[in-house]
Structures are given as structure tokens and as C-alpha cells.
C-alpha positions in Angstrom: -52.0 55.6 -71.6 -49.5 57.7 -74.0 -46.5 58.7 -72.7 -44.4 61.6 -73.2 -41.2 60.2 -74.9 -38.6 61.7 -72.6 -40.9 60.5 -69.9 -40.0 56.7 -71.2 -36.7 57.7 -71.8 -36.0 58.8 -68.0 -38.2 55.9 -67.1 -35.7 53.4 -69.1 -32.4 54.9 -67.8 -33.9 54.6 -64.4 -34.6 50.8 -65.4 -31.6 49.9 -67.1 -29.5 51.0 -64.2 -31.3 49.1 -62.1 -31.3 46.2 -64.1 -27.3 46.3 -64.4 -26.5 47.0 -60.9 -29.5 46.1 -59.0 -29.9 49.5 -57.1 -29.6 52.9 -57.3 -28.6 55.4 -55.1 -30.5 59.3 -53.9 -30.4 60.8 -57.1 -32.4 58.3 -58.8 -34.8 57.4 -56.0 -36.1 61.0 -56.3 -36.5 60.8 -59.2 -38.7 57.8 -59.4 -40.8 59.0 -56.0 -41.4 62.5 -57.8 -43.0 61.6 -60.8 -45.7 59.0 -61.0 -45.6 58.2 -64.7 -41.8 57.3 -64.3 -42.0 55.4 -61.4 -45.4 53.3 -63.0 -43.2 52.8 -65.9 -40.0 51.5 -64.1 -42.9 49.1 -61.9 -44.0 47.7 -64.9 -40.6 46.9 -67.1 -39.6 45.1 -63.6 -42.8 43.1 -63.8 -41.9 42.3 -67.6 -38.8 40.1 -66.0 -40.8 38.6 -63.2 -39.3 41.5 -60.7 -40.9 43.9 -58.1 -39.0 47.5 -56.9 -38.4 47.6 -53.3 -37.4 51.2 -51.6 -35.5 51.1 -48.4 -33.6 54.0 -46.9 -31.9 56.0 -49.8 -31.8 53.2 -52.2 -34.5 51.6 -55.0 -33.8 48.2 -55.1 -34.6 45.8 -58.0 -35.8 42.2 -56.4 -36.3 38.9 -58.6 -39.5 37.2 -58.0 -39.1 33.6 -60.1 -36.7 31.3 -60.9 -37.0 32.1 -64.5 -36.4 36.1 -64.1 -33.1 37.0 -66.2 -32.0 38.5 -62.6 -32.3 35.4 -60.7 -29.4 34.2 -58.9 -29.4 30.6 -60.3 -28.3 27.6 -58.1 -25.1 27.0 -60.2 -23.9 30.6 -59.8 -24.5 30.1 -55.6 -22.4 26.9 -55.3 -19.7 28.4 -57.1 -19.4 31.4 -55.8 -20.2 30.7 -52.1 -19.9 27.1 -51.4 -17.3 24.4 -51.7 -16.6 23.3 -55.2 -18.0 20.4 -54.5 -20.7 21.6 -53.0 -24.6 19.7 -53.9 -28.2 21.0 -53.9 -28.1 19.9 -50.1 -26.0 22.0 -50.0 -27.9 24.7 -50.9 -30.9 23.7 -49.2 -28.9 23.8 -45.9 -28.0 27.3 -47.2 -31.8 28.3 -47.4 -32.5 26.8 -43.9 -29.6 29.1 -42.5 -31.3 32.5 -44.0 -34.9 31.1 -43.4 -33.9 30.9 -39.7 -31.4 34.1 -39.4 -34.4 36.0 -40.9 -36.9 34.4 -38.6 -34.4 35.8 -35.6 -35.4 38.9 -35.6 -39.0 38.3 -35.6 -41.0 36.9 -32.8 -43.4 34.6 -35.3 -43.3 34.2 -38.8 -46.2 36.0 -39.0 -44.8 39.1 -37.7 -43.9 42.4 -39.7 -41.5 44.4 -37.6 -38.1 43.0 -36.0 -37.9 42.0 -32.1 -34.3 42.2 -31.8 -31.0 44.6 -32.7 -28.5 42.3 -34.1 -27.2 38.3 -33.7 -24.2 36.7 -33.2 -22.9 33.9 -35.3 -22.4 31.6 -32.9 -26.0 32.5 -31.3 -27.1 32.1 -35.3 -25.2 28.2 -35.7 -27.3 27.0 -32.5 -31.0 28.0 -33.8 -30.1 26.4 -37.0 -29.2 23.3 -34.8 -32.5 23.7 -33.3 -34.2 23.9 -36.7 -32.5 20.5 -38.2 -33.4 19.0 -34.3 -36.9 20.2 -35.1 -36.7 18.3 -38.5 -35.6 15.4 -36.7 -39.0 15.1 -34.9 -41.0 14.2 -38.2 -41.5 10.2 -38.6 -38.9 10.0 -41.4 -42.2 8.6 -43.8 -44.0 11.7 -43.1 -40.9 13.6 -43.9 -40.7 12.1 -47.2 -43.8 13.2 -47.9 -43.1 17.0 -46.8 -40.5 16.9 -49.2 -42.9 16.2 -51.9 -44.9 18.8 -50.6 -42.6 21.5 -50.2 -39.6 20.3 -53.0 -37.1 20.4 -50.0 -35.4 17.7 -49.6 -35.2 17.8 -45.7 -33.5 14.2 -44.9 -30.5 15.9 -47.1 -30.5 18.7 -44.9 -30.5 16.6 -41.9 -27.8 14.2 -43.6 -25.8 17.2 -44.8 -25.5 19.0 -41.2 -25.0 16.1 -39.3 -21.8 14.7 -41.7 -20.0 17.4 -40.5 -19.5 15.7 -36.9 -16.7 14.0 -37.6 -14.1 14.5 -35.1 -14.2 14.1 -31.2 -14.8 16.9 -29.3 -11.6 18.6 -26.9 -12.1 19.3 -23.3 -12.9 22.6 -24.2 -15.8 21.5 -26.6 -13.8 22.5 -29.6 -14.9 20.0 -31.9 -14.3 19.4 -35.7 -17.9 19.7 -36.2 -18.3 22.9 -34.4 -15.4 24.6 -36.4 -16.7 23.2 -39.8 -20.5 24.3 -39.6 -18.9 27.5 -38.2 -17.1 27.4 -41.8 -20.6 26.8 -43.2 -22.2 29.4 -41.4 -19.9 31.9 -42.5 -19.9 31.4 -46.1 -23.9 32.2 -45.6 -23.1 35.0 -43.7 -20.9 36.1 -46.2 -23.9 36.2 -49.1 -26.3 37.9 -46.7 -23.4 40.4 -46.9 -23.0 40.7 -50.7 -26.3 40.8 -51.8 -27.3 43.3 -48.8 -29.7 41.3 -47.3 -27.3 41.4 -43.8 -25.0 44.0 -42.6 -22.3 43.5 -39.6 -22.6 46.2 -36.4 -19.7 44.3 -34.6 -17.7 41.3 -34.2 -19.4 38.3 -35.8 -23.0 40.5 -35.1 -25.0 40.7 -38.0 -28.6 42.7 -38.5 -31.0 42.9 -40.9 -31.2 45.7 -43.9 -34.1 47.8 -44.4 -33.7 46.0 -47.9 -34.1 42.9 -46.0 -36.8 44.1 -44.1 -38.9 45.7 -47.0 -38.9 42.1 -48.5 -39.8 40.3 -45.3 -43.1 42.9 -45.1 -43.9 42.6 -48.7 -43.2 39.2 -49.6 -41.0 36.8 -47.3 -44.2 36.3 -44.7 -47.0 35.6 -47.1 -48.5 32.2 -47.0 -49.1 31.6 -50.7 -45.3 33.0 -51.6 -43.4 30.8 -49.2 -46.0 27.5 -49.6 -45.8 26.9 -45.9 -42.3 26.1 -45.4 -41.6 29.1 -42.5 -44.5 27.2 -40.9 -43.1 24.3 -41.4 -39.8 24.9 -39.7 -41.3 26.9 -36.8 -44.2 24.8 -35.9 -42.2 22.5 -32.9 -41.2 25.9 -31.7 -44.8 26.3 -31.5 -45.4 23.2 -29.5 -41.9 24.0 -26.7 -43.1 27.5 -26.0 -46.7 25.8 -24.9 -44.9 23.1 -23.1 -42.6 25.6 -21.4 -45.2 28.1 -19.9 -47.5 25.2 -18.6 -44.6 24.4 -16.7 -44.2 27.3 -15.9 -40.2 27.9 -18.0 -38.7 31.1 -18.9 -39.7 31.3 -22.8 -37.3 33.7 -24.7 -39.0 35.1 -28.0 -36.3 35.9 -29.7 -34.8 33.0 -30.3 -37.8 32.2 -33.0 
């Protein structure tokens, strides 16, 4: 197909403001709904770097696909930046787990499209991670071994990484070293969700999804073949406790999946 040149040349602008900020506001989002040629062309020069466009409210969004995409945020850039400077890959894996499950939250399978729920609280957030690592725990620890083949997670780390921080007795009041210090954990995820608008706060320590967020998790997060099984993989003991809990006939809440 020939283009016009000051098609392209809209088309590039469009592109290269995307591709230094990573959004862009009204104005331009008009612009690349109106006119078909201009929004193919910014589509494809995303593709070019491994990228996809993703429109949510008033905002076209610009959202890295692979690890080797020029706007991939690499691992190194993560730990210092969000984490402790000493922070490792399980580290980082832990990290994932966290926004694996506050994503999951809001959504009543991981199969689902649309959100369940408004907003969570952070503390409410620390517990179902908790429940995910317990869930972990479950696997013989040779099987687990070979998940982490399977899945390039190294899930004993995970487990080894959340349970170090229990190092100090608990007070009466339950206010224990390990509470405050995957609370500190917690928050520098939260914090990230927050920067890279993939979370925004609606109260005191309440955080909710963006429509960026949820654009992703409809055109990409739930897939099978993009996130190789792992989602089922965290969620399937969930699976097995909300079978155990209606034959005995327990109050199951859905939400907290």
C-alpha cells in the first residue's frame, strides 16, 4: 500500500511520542481512531519493536510484548529502582507473584474478562499473596523443581524469599517483624503498579485496577499460550478449597481468587 507522505509523517509523530513517553493524551487518540491509514501505520511501527497499542479511556497506550523490545522494562532497571539494593531475581519473582495475584483479585477465575470487585486493600492484598506462597508450599518440593523448569520460575526462591522475612517474634497485638517487613515489600509493588499505571489508589491503602490494566488483562494477560500456564498454576489449589468448601457445605468468597 502507498502512502501519502504527510500521512507517514502524522503517523511517525504519533509513534515517536508514544515511544518516548509511552502514552498519549485526547488529542492524539483522535487522531489515530479517525484515520485508519494512521492508526495501521502506528500498529505496525509498534509491532517493528515487539509492541502492541492498547486504548483505554482517553489515553493510547504503547505496551512491550518481549523481553527483547527496546521498551522493555529490564530486570536490572526494576531492582534498582523499586527494590532494595540488594535486592536478587527472587526478588523479582516474588515481585511478579504479588501483581500476578493483585491482578487475579479482581477477577473471579483467571479465565475471566471483566473485574468482580471495586478496589483492595493492602493488607487484604499481603494475605492472598500468603495464600499463594501456602498454595506453593503444597507441591512435593521434587515436583516443584520440575515446575520451575517448566515455567522458568524459580518457586522454592519465592517460597524461601517470603518466608526469611519472619524473623522476629510476634507482640501481643500480632505486630510482628515479619508482618511490617512484607508490608515494606508489598508496598514497594504497589508503588510500581502506580508508576507505570497499571494500579491507581481510591483511598487509604485501596488500590483498583486501570482501564490500562484491564485492556491488557482482556487482550493478553488471560491467554493460555502468553502466560504458559503459570496463572493456572498458582490458582489451581484454589480450585481444589472452593470444591472442598461447598461439599461441606462453607461460605466460599469469589473474590478473594
Amino acid at each position: 500500500m502507498v502512502y501519502d507522505t504527510e500521512v507517514v509523517l502524522k503517523a511517525f509523530r504519533l509513534y515517536a511520542e508514544l515511544s518516548r513517553r509511552g502514552i498519549v493524551e485526547r488529542e492524539g487518540l483522535q487522531m489515530y481512531m479517525a484515520d485508519d491509514e494512521i492508526r495501521g501505520l502506528v500498529d505496525q511501527f509498534a509491532r517493528e519493536v515487539d509492541c502492541m497499542t492498547v486504548t483505554a479511556g482517553d489515553q493510547l497506550h504503547l505496551i512491550p510484548l518481549a523481553r527483547l523490545s527496546p521498551f522493555h522494562v529490564s530486570n536490572d532497571y526494576l531492582k534498582k529502582t523499586y527494590l532494595r539494593s540488594q535486592a536478587v531475581n527472587a526478588d523479582l519473582y516474588l515481585m511478579y507473584v504479588a501483581i500476578i495475584t493483585f491482578i487475579g483479585t479482581f477477577y473471579d477465575s483467571y479465565q475471566s474478562m471483566e473485574p468482580t470487585r471495586d478496589f483492595i486493600p493492602l493488607d487484604e492484598w499481603l494475605l492472598l499473596v500468603q495464600e499463594r506462597i501456602e498454595g506453593l508450599k503444597e507441591h512435593d518440593p521434587e515436583q516443584l523443581k520440575e515446575y520451575e523448569k517448566e515455567f522458568s520460575y524459580n518457586w522454592s526462591a519465592i517460597i524461601e524469599k517470603w518466608d526469611a522475612m519472619d524473623d522476629i517474634k510476634e507482640t501481643a497485638k500480632r505486630q510482628s517483624g515479619n508482618t511490617i517487613s512484607r508490608l515494606s515489600f508489598m508496598d514497594m509493588v504497589r508503588r510500581f503498579l502506580l508508576e507505570q499505571d497499571l494500579a491507581e489508589e481510591v483511598g487509604e491503602s485501596e488500590l483498583t485496577l486501570t482501564e490500562k490494566t484491564k485492556i491488557i488483562v482482556q487482550r493478553y494477560f488471560m491467554e493460555l499460550q502468553n502466560n504458559r500456564g503459570i496463572l493456572q498454576f498458582l490458582y489451581q489449589f484454589e480450585e481444589v478449597r472452593k470444591s472442598t468448601s461447598v461439599q461441606k457445605g462453607e461460605h466460599y468468597d469469589a473474590d478473594n481468587l
